[in-house]
C-alpha positions in Angstrom: 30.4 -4.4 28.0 27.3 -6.0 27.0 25.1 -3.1 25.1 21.7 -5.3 25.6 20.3 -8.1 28.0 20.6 -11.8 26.5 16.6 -11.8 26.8 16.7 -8.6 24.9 18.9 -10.0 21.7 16.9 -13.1 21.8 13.7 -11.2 21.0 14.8 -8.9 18.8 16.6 -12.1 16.2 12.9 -12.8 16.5 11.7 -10.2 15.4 13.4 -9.6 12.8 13.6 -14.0 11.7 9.6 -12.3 11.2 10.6 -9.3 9.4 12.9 -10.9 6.9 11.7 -14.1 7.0 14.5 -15.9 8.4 17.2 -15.6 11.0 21.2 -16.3 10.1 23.2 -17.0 12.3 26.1 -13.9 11.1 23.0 -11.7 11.5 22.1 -12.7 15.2 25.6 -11.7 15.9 25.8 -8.8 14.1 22.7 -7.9 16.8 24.5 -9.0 19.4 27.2 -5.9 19.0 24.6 -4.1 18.3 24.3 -0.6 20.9 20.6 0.9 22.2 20.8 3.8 19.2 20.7 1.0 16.4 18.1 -1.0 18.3 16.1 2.3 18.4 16.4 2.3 14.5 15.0 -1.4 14.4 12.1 -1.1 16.0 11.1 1.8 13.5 8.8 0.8 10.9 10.5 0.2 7.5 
């Protein structure tokens, strides 16, 4: 099972490529497998 929409991982690679600068390829699928509590913990200021 999917844990987020594709339109969902697509803006969240970018917002992190504009946290960090850049966006890898191993870390847009590491977001991909990513479930809603650790995209909770993303979108909390660092």
């Amino acid at each position: 099972e999917q844990g987020i929409e594709q339109g969902e991982a697509e803006m969240i690679v970018r917002l992190l490529a504009l946290r960090f600068g850049e966006c890898e390829p191993e870390l847009a699928n590491r977001i991909m497998r990513l479930k809603g509590f650790q995209l909770a913990l993303l979108a909390e200021p660092i």
